[in-house]
C-alpha positions, 0 to 999 in steps of 0.5 A: 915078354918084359912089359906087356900088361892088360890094357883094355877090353875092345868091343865092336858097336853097331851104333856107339851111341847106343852103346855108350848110352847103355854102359852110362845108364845101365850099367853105370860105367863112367866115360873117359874119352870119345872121338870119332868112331870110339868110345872110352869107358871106366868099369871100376879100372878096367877100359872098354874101349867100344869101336864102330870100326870094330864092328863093321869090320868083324862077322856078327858072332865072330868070337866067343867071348864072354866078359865076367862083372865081379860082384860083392852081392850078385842077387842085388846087382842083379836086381839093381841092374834090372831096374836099370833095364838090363834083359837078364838071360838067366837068373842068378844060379849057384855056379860053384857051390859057393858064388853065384852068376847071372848073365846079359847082353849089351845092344850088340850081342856082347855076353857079360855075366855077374859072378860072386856071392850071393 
């Protein structure tokens, strides 16, 4: 199809607040835009769009999904990131012989993983 191109990532946020806060603070991502139930945020060129709509109107556990954070150093984004008081689910662990990955979750349960070298 001529023209489609990748716009955006859409998650559901049971509080938005609290969602908008943890990108900000933890993660470091940048706010572009709010209104009403949405929240717009930079993650270096790619938008997270965090929707309270979506969230209400989605089963908790609806999808797989996983959202993957390139990193230049894993290990210290990792530590960065723990400092930041994101709860890592696994440590960093060699995934393919030569980059390495680590994983969390953001307040409603959304998998993200750090994946690079080390």
């Amino acid at each position: 199809m001529a023209g489609l191109r990748f716009h955006s990532v859409m998650l559901g946020a049971s509080d938005v607040e609290r969602s908008v806060t943890f990108y900000i603070e933890r993660l470091g991502f940048t706010l572009r835009g709010r209104f009403e139930q949405f929240a717009f945020l930079d993650a270096a060129g790619v938008t997270i769009v965090l929707s309270g709509n979506l969230a209400r109107a989605r089963p908790p556990g609806d999808a797989s999904v996983e959202i993957v954070l390139g990193a230049d150093g894993v290990r210290a984004a990792f530590d960065t990131l723990r400092e930041r008081g994101v709860t890592f689910t696994t440590e960093p662990h060699t995934v393919d012989g030569t980059n390495e990955v680590a994983n969390f979750t953001d307040p409603d349960g959304h998998v993200f993983s750090l994946y690079g070298p080390p």
